[in-house]
C-alpha positions, 0 to 999 in steps of 0.5 A: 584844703581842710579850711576851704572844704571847711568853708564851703560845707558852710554854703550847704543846708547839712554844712550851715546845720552843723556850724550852728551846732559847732558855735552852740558847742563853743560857746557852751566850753567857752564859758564853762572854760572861763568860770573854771579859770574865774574859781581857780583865782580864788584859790591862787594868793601868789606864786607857786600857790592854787590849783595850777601848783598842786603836787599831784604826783607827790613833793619830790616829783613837783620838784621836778615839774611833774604835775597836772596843773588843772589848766583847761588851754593845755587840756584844750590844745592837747585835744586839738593836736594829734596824739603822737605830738603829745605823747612825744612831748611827754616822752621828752619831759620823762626822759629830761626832767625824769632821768637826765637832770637828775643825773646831771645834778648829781655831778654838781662841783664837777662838771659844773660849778656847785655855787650857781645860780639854777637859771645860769647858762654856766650850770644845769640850765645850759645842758637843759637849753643846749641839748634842747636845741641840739635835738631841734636843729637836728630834726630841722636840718634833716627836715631842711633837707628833705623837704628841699630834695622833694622840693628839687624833684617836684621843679624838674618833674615840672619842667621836663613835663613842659619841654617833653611834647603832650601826649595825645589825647585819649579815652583813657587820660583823665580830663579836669573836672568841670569844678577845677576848669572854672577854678584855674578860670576865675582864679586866673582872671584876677591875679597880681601884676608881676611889676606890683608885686615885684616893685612892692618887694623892692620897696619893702627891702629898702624901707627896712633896711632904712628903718631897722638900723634905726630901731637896732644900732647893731643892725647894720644897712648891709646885714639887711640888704643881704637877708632880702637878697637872698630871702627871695629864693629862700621863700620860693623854697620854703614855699613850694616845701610847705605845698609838698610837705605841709611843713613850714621850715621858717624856723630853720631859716631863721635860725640860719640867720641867726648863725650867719649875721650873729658870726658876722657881726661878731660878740664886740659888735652886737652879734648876739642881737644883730643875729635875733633881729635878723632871725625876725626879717628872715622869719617873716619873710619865708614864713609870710610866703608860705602861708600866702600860697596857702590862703591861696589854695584856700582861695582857689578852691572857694572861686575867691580873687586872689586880689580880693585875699591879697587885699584882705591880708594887707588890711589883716597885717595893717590891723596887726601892726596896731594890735599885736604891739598893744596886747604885747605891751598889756602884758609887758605892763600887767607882768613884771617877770614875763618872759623869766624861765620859772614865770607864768609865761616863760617864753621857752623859745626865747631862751633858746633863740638867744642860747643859738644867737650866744652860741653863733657868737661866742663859741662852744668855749663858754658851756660846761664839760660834756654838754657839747658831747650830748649836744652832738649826741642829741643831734645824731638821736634826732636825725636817727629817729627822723631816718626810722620814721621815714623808713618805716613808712606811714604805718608804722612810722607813724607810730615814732615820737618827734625829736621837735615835739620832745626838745620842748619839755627840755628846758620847760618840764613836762606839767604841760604834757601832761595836761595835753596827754588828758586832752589826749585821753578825752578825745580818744575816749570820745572817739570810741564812744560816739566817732561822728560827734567827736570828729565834729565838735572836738575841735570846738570844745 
């Protein structure tokens, strides 16, 4: 809906006014941006060295990740997002890194053998990922289900409004506007056939499951076949929840995936991989179907043909099978240690995502003493808050950090919320200045 009014404010003399600004400022902070990073270089001669490791806050705070490390994306992205997102990913990085694991650590040769190696899964490292995905299952459970019952409510709703006889009109019942008239009209005229997009889905499901054992030996024909079975229901759900909710669950069906063909395939079989793989079909599917049903709405709301914006994500996902592999591979080639837990681009959620597939495998015999009771622990706090958000309404629930946002500085430290938190601090500074012009080009910068 924002994109849409986003769109067409572009089509009025004060929308195309204000766009013209909106890229002057852009290209302003994206140069200042780019001579920032350009000078940083200068002063970085190899790992651990330069402005993004200085010890703002001291040595021993360093050492536990507490540093702003001068990056202006952090800075950026922190303006971008809303302010309880950054103070929850701060709140988590205090609470893990400031209290928790340096109390774990006192417990070195006692719960957890002293001689490993700090990135191993049988030391801290396992409290750091595990209690992380515990607090994110959590909160994806509780939101599964919420957005599942509000999911439910809204289809009967539906249907005993079909099946009830309409009321009779009069003075008093609100007509649709003449601009949501010829919308429902224009958008209606062009839709997809039933039979193309159910023969394309058809399609698609056997080409992969003929293709994705090839690439995954461990990926068997039926574990997929299963996935595309059931996805369909999955993805109406995920769908019609995201149109409620404005909240995409894709992770956490995914993650189902992953436990469920992980257990099935088994640890003699490739478990581990079959369930990372089958996260990624599942993934793509819920999540590609909620975000259509988005750009739809866009779409409806712009008098766009829906074919017009089908064919245009095709082309776009055309586009990206060609482009995503060869930026993936520039990195691949450019970093050697890419994707490593203390690297410049750590991917913190493949950590996870493995620690889940490892977990749905093997079991919970492989983790260190009492990691398995914060785990639990950390899960019952993630639905506790989520249910005290809920209850205390919008005004002041709005005021309780997020379980999700706080898990993430778990397992990567807090230096990067910390740089939000500025991001935070400029905007809300720029907002008690001048309102209209931070509301218009905050985004921008």
């Amino acid at each position: 809906t924002a994109t849409a009014h986003l769109i067409n404010s572009f089509h009025t003399p004060q929308g195309a006014k204000l766009a013209k600004e909106q890229v002057r400022v852009l290209g302003k902070f994206f140069s200042l941006s780019f001579l920032w990073g350009f000078f940083q270089w200068f002063f970085t001669a190899g790992e651990n060295c330069g402005f993004s490791s200085f010890p703002t806050f001291g040595l021993r705070a360093y050492q536990y990740k507490f540093y702003f490390d001068f990056s202006a994306t952090y800075v950026g992205v922190g303006m971008i997002c809303p302010y309880i997102i950054n103070i929850s990913l701060l709140l988590g990085g205090i609470l893990s890194w400031g209290l928790m694991w340096p109390l774990i650590e006192t417990r070195k040769g006692d719960w957890f053998p002293s001689n490993v190696d700090s990135s191993s899964m049988n030391g801290l490292q396992a409290y750091k990922v595990f209690i992380a995905v515990a607090m994110i299952l959590g909160d994806g459970l509780y939101n599964f289900c919420k957005v599942l019952s509000r999911t439910i409510s809204g289809l009967s709703k539906q249907i005993r409004g079909r099946t009830s006889e309409e009321p009779p009109a009069s003075p008093l019942t609100p007509r649709i506007s003449y601009d949501d008239q010829r919308r429902t009209r224009f958008f209606l005229k062009d839709q997809i056939p039933s039979w193309f997009a159910g023969g394309g889905y058809v399609v698609i499901a056997a080409v992969s499951t003929a293709i994705l054992p090839q690439m995954f030996d461990q990926l068997r024909w039926y574990y997929i076949l299963v996935i595309y079975v059931f996805a369909p229901v999955l993805a109406f759900c995920n769908a019609y929840g995201a149109g409620l909710t404005d909240w995409s669950l894709a992770s956490t069906y995914g993650k189902l995936a992953i436990f469920t063909i992980g257990a099935w395939a088994g640890s003699d079989h490739g478990g581990l991989l079959a369930g990372l793989a089958a996260c990624g079909v599942m993934m793509n599917i819920v999540s590609t179907a909620s975000d259509l049903t988005q750009d739809f709405k866009t779409g409806y709301l712009t008098l766009s043909s829906p074919r017009a914006m089908f064919v245009s994500q095709v082309i776009g996902t055309a586009m990206g099978c060609l482009v995503s592999p060869c930026v993936f591979w520039l990195f691949y080639k450019a970093f050697d240690d890419l994707g490593l837990p203390k690297s410049e681009y750590p991917a913190p959620f493949a950590t996870v995502y493995r620690s889940m597939a490892k977990l749905g495998v093997e079991g919970v015999s492989s983790l260190p003493r009492d990691c398995l009771v914060l785990c639990y622990g950390f899960f019952g706090v993630a639905i506790l808050i989520n249910v005290v958000k809920d209850g205390l309404g919008n005004r002041w629930g709005r005021f309780i950090p997020l379980p999700m946002a706080m898990a993430i500085p778990f397992f990567l430290g807090p230096y990067f919320a910390i740089d939000m938190c500025v991001g935070s601090l400029v905007l809300f500074v720029w907002e008690r200045l001048d309102a209209a012009k931070a509301e218009a080009f905050a985004t921008a910068v």
